[in-house]
C-alpha positions as CSV (number, residue, x, y, z in Angstrom):
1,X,129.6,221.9,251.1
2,X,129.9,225.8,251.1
3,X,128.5,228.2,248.9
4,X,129.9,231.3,248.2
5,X,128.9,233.8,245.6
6,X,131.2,237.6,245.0
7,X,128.3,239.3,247.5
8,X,127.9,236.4,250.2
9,X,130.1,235.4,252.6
10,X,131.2,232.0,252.7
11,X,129.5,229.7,255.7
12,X,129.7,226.2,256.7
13,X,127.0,224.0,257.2
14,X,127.5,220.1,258.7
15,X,125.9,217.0,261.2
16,X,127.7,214.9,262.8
17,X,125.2,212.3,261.3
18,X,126.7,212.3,257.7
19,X,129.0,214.1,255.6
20,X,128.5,216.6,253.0
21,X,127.0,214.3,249.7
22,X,127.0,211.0,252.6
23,X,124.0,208.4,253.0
24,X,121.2,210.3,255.6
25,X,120.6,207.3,258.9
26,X,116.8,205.8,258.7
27,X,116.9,207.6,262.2
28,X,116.3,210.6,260.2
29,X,113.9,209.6,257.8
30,X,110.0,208.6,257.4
31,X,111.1,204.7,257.8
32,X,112.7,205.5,260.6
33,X,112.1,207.6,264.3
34,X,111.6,211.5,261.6
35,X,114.1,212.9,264.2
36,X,116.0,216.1,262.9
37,X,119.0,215.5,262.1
38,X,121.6,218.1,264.0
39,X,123.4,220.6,262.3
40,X,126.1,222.9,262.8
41,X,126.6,226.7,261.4
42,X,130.0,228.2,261.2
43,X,131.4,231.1,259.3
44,X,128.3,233.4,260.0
45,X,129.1,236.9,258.6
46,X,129.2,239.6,261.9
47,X,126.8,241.7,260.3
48,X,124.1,238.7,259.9
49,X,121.0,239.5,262.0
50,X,119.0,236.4,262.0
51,X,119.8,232.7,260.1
52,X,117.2,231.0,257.8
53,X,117.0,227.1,256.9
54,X,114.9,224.9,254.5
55,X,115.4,221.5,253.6
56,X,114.8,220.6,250.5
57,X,114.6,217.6,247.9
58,X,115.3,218.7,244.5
59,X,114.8,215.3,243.0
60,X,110.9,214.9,244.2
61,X,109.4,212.7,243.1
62,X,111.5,210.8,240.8
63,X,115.3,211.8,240.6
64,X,115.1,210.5,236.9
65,X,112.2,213.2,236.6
66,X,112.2,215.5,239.1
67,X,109.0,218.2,239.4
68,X,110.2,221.9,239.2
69,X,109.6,222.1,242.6
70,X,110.9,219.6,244.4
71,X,109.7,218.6,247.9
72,X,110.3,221.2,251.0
73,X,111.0,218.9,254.7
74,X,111.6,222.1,256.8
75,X,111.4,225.8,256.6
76,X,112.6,228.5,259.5
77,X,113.3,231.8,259.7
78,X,114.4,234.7,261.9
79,X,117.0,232.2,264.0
80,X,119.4,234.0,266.0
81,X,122.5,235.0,264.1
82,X,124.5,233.6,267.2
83,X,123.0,230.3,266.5
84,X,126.0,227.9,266.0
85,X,123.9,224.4,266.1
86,X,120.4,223.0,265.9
87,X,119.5,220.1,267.7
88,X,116.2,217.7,267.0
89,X,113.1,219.0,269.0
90,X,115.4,222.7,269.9
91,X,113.7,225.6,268.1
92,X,115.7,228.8,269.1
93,X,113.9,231.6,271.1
94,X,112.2,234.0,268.8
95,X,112.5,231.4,265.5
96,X,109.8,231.2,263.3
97,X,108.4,228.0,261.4
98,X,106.9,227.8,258.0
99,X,104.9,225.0,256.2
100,X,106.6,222.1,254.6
101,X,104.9,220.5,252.1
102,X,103.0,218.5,253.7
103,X,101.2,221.3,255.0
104,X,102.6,221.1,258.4
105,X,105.3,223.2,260.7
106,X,108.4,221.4,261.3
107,X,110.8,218.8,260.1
108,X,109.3,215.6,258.1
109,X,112.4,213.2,256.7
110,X,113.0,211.9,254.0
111,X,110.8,209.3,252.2
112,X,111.6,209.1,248.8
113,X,109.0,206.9,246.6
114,X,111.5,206.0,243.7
115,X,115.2,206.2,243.8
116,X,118.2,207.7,245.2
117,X,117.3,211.1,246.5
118,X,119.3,214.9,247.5
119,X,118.6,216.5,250.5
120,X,119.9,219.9,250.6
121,X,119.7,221.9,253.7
122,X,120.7,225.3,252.8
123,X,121.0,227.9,255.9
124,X,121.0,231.7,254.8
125,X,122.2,234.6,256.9
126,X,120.0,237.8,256.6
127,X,120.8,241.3,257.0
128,X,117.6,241.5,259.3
129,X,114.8,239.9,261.1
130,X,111.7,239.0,258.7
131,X,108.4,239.9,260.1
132,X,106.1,237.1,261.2
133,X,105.4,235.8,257.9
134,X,102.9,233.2,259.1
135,X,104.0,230.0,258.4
136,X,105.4,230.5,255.1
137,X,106.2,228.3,252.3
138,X,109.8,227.4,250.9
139,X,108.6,229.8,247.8
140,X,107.5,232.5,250.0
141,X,110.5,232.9,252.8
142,X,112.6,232.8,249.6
143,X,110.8,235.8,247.8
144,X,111.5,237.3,251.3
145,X,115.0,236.7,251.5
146,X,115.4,238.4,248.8
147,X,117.9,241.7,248.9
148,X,118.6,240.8,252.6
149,X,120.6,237.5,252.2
150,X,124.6,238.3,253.1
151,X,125.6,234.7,253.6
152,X,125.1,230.9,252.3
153,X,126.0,227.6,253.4
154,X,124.7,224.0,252.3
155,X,124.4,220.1,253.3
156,X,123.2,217.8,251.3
157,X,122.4,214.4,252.5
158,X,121.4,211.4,250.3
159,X,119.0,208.7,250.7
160,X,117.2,206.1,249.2
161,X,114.6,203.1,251.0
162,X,115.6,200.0,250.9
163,X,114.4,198.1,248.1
164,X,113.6,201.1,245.9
């Protein structure tokens, strides 16, 4: 699903492994190979320098009691503007990776502990490339994204284990 707010432009975000609000594959996930799932960018603004993603669950650790921060899978910055699709194990020349929360750089999948879970990967387009934050945190790319974001799209995947 898009997001578009009166001083963002409108941009599309999407897999070809699930729909918008569809069922993420194990593939994709912790009980499964962790592969990235691939996504697809459309509707960048022209006057976007660089492309931003995190992947987020909002629902950590229980959906019925979720923390205020949730639990961050991926975080990247300073992708190309041009970037029109991101494929598992690509990272675009000259992007950036912060820390999930695990502590580590790159994509972890899901592996929710209770429950049906939301995934929202949310891709930002920036007026400008960050500096080389040094592998930030969800919390701190977003306090630098601030003032510089000029376009938003979002996925959101669901999952849940089996037997949860």
């Amino acid at each position: 699903m898009s997001t578009t707010t009166a001083t963002h432009g409108k941009m599309t975000v999407t897999s070809r492994s699930f729909k918008n609000n569809g069922e993420i594959p194990s593939v994709h996930t912790a009980d499964g190979n962790d592969e990235p799932f691939p996504i697809f960018i459309a509707g960048v603004p022209p006057n976007a320098k660089s492309l931003a993603l995190v992947l987020h669950d909002p629902d950590a650790p229980d959906p019925k009691a979720p923390s205020v921060s949730g639990w961050t899978h991926c975080v990247m910055y300073n992708i190309p503007a041009s970037t029109t699709s991101l494929r598992a194990g690509e990272l675009p020349s000259g992007s950036l990776l912060g820390v999930n929360d695990w502590k580590k750089t790159g994509y972890r999948g899901p592996s929710p502990k209770v429950g049906k879970h939301r995934y929202v990967t949310t891709v930002y387009a920036l007026d400008q490339l960050l500096p080389d934050l040094k592998e930030p945190s969800r919390t701190q790319l977003l306090a630098a994204l601030k003032g510089h974001i000029v376009g938003t799209g979002e996925l959101v995947g669901v999952y849940e284990r089996k037997g949860n």
